[in-house]
Every structure is written in C-alpha cells, then in structure tokens.
Backbone as CSV, one residue per row, in Angstrom:
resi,resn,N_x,N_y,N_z,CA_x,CA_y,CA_z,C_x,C_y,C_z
1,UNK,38.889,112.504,137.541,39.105,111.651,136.381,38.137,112.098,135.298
2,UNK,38.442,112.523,134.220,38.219,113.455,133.086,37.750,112.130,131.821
3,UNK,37.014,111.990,131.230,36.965,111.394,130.173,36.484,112.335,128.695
4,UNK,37.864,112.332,128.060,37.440,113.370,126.520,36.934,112.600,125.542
5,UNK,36.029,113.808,124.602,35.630,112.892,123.674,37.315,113.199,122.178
6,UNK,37.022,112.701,120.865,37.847,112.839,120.071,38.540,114.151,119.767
7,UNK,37.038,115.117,120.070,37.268,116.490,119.731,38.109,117.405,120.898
8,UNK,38.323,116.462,122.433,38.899,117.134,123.235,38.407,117.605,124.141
9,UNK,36.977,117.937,124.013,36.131,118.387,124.670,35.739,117.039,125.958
10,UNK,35.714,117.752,127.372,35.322,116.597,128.311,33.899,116.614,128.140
11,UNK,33.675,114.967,128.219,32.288,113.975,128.551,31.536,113.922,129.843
12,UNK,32.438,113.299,130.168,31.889,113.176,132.104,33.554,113.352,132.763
13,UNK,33.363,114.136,134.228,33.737,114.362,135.267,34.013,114.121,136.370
14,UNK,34.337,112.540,137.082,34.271,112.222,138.310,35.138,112.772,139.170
15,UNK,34.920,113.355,140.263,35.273,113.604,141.246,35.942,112.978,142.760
16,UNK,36.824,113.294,143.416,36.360,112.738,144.834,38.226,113.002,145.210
17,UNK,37.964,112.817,146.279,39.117,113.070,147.616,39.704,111.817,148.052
18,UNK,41.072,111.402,148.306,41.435,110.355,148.934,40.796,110.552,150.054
19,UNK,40.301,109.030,150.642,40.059,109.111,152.151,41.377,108.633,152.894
20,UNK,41.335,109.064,154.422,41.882,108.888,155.299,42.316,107.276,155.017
21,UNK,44.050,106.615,155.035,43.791,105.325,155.641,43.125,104.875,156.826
22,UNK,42.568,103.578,156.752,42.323,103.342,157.992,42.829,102.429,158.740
23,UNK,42.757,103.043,160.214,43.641,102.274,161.459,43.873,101.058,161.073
24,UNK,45.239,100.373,161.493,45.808,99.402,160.980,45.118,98.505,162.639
25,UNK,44.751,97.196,162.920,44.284,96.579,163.918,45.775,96.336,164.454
26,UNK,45.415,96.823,166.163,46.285,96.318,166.844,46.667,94.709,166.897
27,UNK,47.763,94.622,166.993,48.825,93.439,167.169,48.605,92.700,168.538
28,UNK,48.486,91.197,168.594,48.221,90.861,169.886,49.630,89.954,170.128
29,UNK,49.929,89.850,171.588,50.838,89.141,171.728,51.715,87.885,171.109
30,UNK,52.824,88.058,170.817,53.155,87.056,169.946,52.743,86.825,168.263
31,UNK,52.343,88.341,167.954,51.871,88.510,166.162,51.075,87.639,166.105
32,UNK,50.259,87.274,166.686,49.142,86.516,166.306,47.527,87.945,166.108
33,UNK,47.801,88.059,164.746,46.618,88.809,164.363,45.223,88.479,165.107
34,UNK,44.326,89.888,165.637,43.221,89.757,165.971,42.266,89.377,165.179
35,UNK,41.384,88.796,166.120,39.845,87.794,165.242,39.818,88.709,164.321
36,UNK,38.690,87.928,163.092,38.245,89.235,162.028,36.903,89.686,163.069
37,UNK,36.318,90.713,162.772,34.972,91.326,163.462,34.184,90.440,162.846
38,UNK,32.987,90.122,164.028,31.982,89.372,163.268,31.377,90.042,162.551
39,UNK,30.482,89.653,161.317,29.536,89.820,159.928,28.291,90.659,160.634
40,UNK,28.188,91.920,160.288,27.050,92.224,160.676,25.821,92.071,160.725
41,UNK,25.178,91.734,161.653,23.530,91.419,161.260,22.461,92.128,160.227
42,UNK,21.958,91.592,159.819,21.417,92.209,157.962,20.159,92.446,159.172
43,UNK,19.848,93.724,159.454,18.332,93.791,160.248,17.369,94.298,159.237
44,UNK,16.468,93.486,159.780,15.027,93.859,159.058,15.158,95.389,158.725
45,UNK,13.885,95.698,157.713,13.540,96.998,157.249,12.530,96.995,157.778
46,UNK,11.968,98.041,158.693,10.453,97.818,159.764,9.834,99.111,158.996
47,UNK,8.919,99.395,158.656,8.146,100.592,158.338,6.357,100.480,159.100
48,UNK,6.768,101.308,160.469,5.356,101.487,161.002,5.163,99.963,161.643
49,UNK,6.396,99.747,162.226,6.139,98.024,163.189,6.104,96.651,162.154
50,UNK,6.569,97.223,160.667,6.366,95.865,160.045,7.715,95.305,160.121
51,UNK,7.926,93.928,158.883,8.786,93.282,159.131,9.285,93.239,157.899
52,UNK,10.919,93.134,156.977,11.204,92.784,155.981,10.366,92.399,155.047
53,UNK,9.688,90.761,155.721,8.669,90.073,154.659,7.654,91.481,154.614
54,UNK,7.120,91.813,155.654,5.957,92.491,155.244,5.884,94.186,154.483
55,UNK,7.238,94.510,154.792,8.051,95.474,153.888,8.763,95.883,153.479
56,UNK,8.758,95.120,151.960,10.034,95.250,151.412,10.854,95.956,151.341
57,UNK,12.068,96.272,150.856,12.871,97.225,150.811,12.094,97.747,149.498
58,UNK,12.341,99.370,149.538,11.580,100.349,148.120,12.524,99.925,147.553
59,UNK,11.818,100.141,146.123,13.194,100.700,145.252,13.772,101.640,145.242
60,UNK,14.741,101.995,144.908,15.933,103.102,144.288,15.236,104.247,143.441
61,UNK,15.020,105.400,143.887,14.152,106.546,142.931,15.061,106.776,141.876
62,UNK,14.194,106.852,140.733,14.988,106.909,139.196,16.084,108.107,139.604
63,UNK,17.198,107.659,138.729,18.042,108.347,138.824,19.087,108.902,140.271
64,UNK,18.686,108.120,141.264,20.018,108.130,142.358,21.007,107.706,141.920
65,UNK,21.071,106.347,141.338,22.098,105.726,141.195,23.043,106.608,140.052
66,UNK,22.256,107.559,139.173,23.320,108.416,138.217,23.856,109.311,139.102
67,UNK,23.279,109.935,139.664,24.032,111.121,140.391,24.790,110.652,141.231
68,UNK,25.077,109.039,141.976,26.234,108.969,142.647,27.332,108.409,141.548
69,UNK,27.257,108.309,140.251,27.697,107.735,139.021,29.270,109.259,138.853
70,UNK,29.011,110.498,139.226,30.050,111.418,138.858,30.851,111.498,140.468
71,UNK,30.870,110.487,141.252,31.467,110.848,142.351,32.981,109.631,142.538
72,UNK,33.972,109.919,142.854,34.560,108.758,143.269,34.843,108.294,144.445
73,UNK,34.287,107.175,144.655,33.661,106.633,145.965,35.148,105.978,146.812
74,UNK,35.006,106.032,147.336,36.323,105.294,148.167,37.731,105.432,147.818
75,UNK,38.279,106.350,147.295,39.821,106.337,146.659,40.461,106.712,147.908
76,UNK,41.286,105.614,147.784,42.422,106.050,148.983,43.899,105.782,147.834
77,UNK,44.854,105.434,149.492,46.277,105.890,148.277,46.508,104.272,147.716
78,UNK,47.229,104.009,146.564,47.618,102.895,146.028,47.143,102.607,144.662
79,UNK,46.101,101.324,144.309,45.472,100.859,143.333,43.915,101.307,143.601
80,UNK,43.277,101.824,142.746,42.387,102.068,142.377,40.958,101.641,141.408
81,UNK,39.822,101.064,141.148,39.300,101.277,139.989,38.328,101.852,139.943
82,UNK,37.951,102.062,138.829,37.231,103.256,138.599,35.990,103.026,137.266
83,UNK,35.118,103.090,137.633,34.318,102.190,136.378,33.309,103.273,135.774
84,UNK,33.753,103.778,134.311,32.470,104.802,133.503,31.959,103.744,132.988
85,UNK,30.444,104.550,132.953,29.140,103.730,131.892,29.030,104.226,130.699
86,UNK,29.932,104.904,130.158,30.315,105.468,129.008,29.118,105.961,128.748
87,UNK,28.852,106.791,129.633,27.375,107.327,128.735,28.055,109.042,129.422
88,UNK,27.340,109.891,128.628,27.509,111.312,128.728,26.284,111.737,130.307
89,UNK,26.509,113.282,130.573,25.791,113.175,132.085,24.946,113.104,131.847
90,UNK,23.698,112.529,132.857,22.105,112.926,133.004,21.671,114.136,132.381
91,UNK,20.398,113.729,131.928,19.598,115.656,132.292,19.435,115.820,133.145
92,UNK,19.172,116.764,133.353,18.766,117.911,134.475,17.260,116.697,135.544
93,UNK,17.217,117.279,136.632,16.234,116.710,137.505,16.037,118.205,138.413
94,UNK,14.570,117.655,138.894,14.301,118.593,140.039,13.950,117.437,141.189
95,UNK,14.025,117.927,142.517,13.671,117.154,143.704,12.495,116.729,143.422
96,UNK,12.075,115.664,143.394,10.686,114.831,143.533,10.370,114.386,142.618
97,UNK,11.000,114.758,141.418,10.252,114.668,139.965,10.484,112.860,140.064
98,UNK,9.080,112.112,138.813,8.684,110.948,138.555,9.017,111.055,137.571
99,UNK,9.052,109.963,137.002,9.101,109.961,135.007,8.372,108.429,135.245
100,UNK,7.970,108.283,134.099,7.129,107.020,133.767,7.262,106.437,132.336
101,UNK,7.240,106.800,132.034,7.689,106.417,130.209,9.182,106.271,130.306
102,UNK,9.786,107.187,130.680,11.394,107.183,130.208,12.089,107.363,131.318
103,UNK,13.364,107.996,131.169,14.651,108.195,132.070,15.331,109.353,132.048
104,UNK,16.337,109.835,133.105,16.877,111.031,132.271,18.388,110.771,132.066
105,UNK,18.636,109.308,132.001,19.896,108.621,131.929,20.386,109.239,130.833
106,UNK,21.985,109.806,130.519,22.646,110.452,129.767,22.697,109.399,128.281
107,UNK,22.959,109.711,127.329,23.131,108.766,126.182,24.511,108.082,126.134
108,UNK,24.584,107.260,125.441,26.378,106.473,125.172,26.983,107.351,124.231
109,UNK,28.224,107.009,124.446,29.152,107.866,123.723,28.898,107.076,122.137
110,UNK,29.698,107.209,120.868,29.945,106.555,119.896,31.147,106.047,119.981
111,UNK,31.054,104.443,119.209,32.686,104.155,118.810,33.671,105.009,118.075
112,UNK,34.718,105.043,119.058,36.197,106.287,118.437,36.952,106.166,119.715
113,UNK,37.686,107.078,119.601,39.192,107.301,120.029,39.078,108.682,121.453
114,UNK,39.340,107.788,122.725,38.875,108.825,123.799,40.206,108.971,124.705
115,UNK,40.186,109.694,125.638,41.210,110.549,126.551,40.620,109.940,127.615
116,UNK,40.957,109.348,128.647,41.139,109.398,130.191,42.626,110.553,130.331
117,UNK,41.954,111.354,131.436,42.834,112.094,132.191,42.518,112.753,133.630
118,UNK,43.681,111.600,134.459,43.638,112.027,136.031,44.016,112.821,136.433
119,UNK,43.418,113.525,137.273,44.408,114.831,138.025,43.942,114.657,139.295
120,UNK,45.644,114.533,139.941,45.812,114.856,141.685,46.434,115.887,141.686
121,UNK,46.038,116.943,142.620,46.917,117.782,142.863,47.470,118.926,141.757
122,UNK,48.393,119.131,141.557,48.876,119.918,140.373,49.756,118.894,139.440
123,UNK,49.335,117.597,139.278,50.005,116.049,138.492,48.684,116.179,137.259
124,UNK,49.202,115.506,136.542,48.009,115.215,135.405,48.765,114.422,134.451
125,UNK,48.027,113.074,133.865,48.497,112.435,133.207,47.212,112.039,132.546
126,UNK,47.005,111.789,131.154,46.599,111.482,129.984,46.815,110.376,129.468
127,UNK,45.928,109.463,129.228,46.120,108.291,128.080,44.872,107.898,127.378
128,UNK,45.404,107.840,126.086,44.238,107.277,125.128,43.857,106.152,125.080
129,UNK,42.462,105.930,124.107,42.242,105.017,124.227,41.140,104.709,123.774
130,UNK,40.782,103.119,123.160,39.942,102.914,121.547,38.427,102.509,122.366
131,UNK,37.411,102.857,122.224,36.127,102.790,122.178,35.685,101.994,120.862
132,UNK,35.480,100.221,121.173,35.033,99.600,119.457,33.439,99.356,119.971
133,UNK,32.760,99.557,118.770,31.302,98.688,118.234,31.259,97.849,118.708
134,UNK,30.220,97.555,119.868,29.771,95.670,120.437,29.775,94.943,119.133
135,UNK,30.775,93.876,118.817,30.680,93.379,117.749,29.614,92.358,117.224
136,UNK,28.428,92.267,118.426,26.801,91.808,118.239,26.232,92.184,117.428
137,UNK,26.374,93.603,117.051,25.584,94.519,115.973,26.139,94.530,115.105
138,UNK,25.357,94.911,113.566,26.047,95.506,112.503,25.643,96.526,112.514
139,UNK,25.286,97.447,113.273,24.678,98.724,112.857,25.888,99.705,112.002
140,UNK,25.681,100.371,111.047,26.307,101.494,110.532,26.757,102.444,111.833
141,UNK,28.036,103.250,110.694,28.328,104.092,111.984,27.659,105.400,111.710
142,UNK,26.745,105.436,110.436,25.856,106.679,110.375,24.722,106.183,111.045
143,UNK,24.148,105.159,111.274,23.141,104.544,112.185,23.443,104.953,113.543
144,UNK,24.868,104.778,114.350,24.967,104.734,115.415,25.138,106.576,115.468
145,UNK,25.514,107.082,114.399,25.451,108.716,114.775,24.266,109.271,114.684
146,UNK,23.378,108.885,114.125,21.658,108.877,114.318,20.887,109.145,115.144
147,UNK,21.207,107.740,115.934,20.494,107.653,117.357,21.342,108.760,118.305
148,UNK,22.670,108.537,118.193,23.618,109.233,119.538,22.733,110.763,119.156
149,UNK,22.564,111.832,118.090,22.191,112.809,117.623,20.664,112.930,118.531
150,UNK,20.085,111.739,118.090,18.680,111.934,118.134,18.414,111.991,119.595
151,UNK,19.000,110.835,120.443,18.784,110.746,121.954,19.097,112.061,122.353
152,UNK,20.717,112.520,122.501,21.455,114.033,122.742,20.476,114.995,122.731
153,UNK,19.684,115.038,121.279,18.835,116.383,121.308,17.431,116.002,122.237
154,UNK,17.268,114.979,122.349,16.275,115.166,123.237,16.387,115.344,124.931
155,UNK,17.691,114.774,125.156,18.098,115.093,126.830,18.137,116.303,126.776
156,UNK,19.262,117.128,126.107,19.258,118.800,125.978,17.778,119.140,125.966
157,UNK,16.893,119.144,125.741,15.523,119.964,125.876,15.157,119.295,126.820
158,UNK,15.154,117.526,127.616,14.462,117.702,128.713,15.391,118.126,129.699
159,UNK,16.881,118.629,129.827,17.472,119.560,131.148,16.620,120.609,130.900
160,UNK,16.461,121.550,129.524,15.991,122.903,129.719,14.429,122.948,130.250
161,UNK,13.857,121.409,129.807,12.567,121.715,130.338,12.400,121.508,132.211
162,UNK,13.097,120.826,132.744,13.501,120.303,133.898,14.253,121.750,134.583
163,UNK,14.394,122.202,133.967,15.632,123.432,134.345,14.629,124.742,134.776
164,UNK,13.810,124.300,134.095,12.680,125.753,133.897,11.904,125.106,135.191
165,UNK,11.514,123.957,135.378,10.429,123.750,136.356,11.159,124.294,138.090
166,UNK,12.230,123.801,137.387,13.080,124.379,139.250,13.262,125.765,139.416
167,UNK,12.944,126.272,138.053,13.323,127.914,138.183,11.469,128.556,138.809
168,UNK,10.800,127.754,138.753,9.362,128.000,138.658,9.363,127.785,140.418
169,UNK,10.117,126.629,140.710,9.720,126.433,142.166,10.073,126.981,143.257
170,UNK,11.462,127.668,142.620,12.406,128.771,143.370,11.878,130.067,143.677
171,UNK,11.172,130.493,142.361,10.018,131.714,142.291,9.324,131.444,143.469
172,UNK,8.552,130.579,142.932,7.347,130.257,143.847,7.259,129.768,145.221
173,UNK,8.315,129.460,145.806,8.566,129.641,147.356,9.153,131.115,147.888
174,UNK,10.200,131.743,147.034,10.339,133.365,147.250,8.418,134.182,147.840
175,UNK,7.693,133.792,146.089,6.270,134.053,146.524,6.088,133.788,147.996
176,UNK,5.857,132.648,147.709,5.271,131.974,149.341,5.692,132.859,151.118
177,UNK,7.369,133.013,150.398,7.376,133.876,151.451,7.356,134.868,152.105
178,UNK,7.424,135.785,150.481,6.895,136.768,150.953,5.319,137.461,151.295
179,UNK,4.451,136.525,150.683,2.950,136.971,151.080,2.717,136.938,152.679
180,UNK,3.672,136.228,153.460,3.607,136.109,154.575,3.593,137.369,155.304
181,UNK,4.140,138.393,154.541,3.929,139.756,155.302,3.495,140.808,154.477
182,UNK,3.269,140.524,153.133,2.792,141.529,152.431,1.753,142.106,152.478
183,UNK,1.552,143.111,152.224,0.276,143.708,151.756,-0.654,143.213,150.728
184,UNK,-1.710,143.658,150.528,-3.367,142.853,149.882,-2.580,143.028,148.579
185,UNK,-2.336,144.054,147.912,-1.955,144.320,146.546,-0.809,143.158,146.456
186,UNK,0.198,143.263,146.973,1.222,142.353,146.800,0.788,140.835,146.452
187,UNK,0.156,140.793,147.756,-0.377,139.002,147.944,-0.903,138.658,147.092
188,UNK,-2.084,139.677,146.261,-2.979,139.296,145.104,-1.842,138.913,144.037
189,UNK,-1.452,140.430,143.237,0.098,139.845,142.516,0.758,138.951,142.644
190,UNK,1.280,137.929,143.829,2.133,136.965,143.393,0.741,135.977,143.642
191,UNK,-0.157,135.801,144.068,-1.294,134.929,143.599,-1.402,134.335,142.367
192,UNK,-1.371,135.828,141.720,-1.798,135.778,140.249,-0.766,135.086,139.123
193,UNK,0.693,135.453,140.015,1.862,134.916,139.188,1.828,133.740,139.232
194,UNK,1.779,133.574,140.252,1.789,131.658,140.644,1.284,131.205,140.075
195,UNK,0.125,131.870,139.938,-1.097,131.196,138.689,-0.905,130.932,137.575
196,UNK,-0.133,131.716,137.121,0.724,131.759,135.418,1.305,130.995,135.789
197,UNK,2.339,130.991,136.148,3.827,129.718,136.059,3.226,128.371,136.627
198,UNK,2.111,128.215,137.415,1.305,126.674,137.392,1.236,126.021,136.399
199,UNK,-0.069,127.109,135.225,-0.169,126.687,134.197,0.550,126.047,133.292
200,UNK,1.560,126.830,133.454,2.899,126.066,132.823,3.708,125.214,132.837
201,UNK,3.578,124.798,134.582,4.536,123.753,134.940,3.452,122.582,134.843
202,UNK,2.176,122.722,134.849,1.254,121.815,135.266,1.097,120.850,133.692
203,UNK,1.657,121.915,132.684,1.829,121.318,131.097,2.768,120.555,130.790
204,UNK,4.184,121.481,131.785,5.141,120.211,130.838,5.198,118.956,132.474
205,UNK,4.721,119.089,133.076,4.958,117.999,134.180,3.816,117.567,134.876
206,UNK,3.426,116.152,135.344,2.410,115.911,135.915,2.791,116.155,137.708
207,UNK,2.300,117.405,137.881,2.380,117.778,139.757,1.849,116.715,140.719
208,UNK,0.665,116.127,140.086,0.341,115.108,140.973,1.053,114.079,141.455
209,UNK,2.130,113.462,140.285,2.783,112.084,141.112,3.848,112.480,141.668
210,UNK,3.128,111.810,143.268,4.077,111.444,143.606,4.921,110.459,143.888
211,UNK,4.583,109.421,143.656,5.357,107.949,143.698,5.060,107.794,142.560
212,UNK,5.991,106.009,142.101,6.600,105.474,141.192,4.991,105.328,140.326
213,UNK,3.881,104.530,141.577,2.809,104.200,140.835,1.737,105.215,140.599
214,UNK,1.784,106.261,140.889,0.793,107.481,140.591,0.765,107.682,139.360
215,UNK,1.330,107.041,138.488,1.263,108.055,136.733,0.034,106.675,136.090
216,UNK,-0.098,105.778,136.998,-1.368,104.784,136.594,-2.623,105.499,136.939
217,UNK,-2.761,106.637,137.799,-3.968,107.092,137.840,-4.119,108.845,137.212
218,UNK,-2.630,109.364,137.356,-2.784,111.029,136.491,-1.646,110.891,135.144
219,UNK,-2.463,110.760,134.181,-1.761,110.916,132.886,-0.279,111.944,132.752
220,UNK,0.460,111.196,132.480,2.392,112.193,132.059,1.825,113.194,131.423
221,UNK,2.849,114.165,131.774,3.155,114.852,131.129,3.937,115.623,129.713
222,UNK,4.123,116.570,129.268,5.155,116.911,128.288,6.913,115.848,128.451
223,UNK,7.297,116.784,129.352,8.364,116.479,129.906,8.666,114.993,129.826
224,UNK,8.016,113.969,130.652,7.857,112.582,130.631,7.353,111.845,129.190
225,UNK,6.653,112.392,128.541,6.501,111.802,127.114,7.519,112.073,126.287
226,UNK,8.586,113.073,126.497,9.871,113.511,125.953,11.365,112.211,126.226
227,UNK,10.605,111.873,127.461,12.023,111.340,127.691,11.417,109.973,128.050
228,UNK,9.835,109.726,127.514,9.655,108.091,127.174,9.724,108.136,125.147
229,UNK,10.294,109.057,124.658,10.795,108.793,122.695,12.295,108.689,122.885
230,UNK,12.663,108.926,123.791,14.651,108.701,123.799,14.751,107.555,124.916
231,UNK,13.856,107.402,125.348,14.066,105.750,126.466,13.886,104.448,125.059
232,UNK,12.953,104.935,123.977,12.486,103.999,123.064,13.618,104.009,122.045
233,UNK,14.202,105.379,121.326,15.091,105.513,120.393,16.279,104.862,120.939
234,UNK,16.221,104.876,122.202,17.656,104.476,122.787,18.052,102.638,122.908
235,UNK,17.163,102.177,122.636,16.927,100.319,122.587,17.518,99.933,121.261
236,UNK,18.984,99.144,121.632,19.222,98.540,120.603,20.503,99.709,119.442
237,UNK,20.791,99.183,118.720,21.548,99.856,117.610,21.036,100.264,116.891
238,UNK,20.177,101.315,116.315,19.119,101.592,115.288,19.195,103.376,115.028
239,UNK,18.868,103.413,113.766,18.781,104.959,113.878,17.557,105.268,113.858
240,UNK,17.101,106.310,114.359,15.288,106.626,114.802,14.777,106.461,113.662
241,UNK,13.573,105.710,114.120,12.167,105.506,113.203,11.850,106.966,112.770
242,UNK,11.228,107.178,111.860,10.191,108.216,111.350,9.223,108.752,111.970
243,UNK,8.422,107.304,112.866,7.739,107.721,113.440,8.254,108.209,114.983
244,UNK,9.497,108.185,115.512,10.025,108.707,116.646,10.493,109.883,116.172
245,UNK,10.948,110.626,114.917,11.323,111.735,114.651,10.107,112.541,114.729
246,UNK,9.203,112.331,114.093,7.846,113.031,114.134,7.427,112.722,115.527
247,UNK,7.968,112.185,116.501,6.781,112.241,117.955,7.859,113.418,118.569
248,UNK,8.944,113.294,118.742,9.886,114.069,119.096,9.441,115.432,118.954
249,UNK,9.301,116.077,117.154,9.372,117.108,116.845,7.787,117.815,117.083
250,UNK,6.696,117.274,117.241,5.752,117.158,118.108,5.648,117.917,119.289
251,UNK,6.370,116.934,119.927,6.298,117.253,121.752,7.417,118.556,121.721
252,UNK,8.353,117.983,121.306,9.188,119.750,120.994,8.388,120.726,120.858
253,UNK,7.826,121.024,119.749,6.749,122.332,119.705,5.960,122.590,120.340
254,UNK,5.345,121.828,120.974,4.693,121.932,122.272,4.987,122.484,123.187
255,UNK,6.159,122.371,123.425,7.239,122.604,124.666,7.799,123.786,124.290
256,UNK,8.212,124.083,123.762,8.640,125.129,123.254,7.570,126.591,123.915
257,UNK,6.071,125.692,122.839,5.469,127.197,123.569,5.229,127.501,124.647
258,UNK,5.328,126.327,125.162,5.339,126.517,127.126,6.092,127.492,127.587
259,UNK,7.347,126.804,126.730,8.787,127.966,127.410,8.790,129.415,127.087
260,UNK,7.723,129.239,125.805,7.986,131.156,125.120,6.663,131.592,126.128
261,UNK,5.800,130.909,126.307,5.013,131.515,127.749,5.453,131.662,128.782
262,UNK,6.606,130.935,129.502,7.105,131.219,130.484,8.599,132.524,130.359
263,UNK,9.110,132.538,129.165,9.932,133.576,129.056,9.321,134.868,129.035
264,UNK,7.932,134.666,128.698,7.298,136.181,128.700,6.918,136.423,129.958
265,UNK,6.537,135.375,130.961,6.314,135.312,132.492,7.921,136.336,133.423
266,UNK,8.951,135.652,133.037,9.842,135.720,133.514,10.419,137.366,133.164
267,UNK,10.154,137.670,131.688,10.369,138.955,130.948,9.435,139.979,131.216
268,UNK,8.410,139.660,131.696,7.367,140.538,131.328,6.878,140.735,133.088
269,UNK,6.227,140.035,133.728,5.253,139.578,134.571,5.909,139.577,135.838
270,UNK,7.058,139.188,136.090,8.214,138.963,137.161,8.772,140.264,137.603
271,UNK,9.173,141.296,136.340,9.595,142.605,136.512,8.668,143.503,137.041
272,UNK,7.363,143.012,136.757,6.380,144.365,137.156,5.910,144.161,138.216
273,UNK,6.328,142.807,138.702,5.902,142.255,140.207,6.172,142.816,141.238
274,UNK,7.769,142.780,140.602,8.824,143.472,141.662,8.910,144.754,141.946
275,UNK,8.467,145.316,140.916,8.202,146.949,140.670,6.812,147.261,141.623
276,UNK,5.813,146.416,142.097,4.858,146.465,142.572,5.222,146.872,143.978
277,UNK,5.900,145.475,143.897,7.079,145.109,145.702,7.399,146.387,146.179
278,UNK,8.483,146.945,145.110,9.585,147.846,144.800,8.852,149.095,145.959
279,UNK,7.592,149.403,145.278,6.494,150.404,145.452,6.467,150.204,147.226
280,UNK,5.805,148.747,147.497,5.633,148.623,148.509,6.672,148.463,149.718
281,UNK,7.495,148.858,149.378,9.134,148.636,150.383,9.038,147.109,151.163
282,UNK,9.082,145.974,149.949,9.071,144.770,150.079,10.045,143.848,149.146
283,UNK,11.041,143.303,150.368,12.218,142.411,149.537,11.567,142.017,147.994
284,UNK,12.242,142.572,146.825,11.839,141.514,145.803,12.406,140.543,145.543
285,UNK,11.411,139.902,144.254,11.641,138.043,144.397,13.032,138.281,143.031
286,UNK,14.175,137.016,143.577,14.893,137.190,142.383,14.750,136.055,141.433
C-alpha cells in the first residue's frame, strides 16, 4: 500500500503478505459451538527474581514503534484496515543509538491532494484523495510549507549523519577482525584508522549512552542537537523561528565538517590501508 504525494512521487511504503487463515474450531455434537479459550494470564515481568510492581515494564526504545509503522501487520483475505500517520519515513538509525533532545520521527505531509495505491499480485488499483488543514489552526499554507521544508531538511542530514556513523561501525568491526591475525604494521594501521573515524563519530554522537537516562550525565551530541531543532520546529503550526533557522544552520556546518573529515578518511586513509593489507596478503576492509 503506496501513498503518493501530488507530484506522484511515493511517500511511504507499507508492506506485508496475507497470512494463512486460521483453523476454523471444530464443531461439537449437535452444532453447539466450542467454549471460547480462556483469557490468558497477564504474567508478571520478573527481571533478576523481581516482580511487575518491582519491575516495571521498560519503555519502548525511541523509534520501534516507527519501524513497525512500514509493515502490514495481520492482512489476511477479506476487509482490511490500514492506518498511515501521514508522516513521511523516519531518518536513518543505527543499532543502539539514544537521542535525547529529539526524534528521528519522519515529518507530516502538507494539506493537498494524495494517491493511495494497493497492489496484490499483478492487480493495482488507485484512488485519490483530499488531505485538509486541522481546522484548529489558522496557520498559512506558506507557514505550513515552512516548517514541512524546514523539518525535511533537517531529517535528510540527520539520515546522512546517522548513515555515516553505521558506515564507521561496519569499518570498524572489518578492523577488529582483521587485527586478529594481522601483522604489527597492519594492526598499528587500522589502530590508527579507528582512531580517525572515533574522532569523528565521537563528534557527531554521544558513544557513551547507553540508555534512555545516560544523556543526564554525558552531554548530546551533534547528531542529537540536530534532531532536538526539528523535534522543537515541529510543535504546533508555525513556520521556524529565526532563532531555529540560525541553530539549524549552525549545527549543519558543524556537521558538515565532520563529514568532509570523514570523506577524506574514507578517500584518502581507507585506500592506503588496504594497499598496506594489499602488501601484506591480507583480506582488505571494504
């Protein structure tokens, strides 16, 4: 299930497979339908011998609930529903990552004129359909193209910045595994690399947290101060403050030079690594 925007171009993507019906309950003598199953017991959550009261259920790590948001959950054959949050996809995430200021929740679409289109199989059917203004607000619709602009450009730079940290971690376990048999020269070299691309990741992201409450004791990062100015721009009907354009364009440049340090890592530093490897008749890193 396809949702277009005006221009045609798809928004979001849900996915998913009919499931199997399931077994119809046997018939008991005389059509008298079997009991319903009893209600399952809600059992405690025990962590380390405790009890519900004594431990609660966690919360939900930011952003699960989006990524099961592009899947379609239960479709079997018949009636269906199907519920978008009209918002465009997430940014980008890496495994573990925290945020503390912000989110990497996708932005809302604008009021206009959109496409649903299902496809089963080699079937496809299309229908339009009107997207209006919560009629709570008066915001302008150059107001509401403002913010949609302003949020957009800031998710796009935190996927690429998010995008780069997983490309850093991918490296850097290749490293990891290969020092395991390398030679002194080698081992030193990806030492040294690691060392570079730390620096870098250690700028736009805080490595230390790891839970929800760790960013109360190691100050955010780039990355997380990026996507706590589009958690703020994003409140309400408004087109960005002045002073959110200037924090934005800020942390952008910042970021930026991270990335032109890490493209020279990747351009420069990565190739001669391998060429080192190359030398040493040792898998290189890709």
């Amino acid at each position: 299930l396809a949702f277009l925007g005006p221009d045609g171009k798809v928004i979001r993507e849900l996915k998913g497979e009919v499931q199997a019906e399931a077994a119809k309950p046997r018939e008991l003598k005389g059509g008298t339908p079997p009991p319903a199953p009893p209600e399952e017991k809600k059992e405690a959550i025990k962590s380390e011998g405790g009890t519900a009261e004594e431990n609660p259920p966690t919360e939900k790590k930011e952003g699960e609930e989006e990524e099961e948001g592009d899947k379609l959950a239960d479709i079997t054959n018949g009636h269906n529903r199907v519920s978008w949050n009209l918002r465009y996809p997430n940014a980008k995430k890496f495994t573990g990552m925290i945020l503390w200021a912000g989110s990497t929740t996708g932005p809302k679409v604008l009021p206009g004129t959109y496409t649903a289109q299902l496809t089963a199989g080699d079937q496809k059917v299309t229908v339009p359909f009107e997207l209006r203004q919560d009629p709570r607000t008066s915001a302008s619709a150059a107001d509401l193209k403002a913010q949609f602009d302003f949020v957009k450009s800031v998710y796009d730079k935190l996927s690429e910045v998010n995008g780069q940290i997983t490309r850093i971690r991918e490296v850097r376990k290749a490293l990891t595994d290969l020092k395991k048999s390398a030679s002194k020269p080698v081992a030193d070299a990806a030492k040294e690399l690691d060392k570079k691309m730390t620096a870098v990741e250690e700028t736009l992201y805080q490595t230390k947290n790891k839970s929800s409450q760790d960013p109360l004791n190691y100050p955010i990062r780039l990355n997380d101060k990026l996507a706590g100015v589009a958690d703020s721009a994003s409140a309400g009907s408004f087109a960005p403050t002045e002073q959110q354009v200037a924090v934005r364009d800020e942390l952008v440049k910042l970021i930026d030079a991270q990335l032109a340090t890490l493209k020279a890592i990747w351009d420069a530093d990565l190739p001669a690594f391998n060429k080192l490897v190359k030398e040493q008749d040792v898998p290189a890193v890709k």
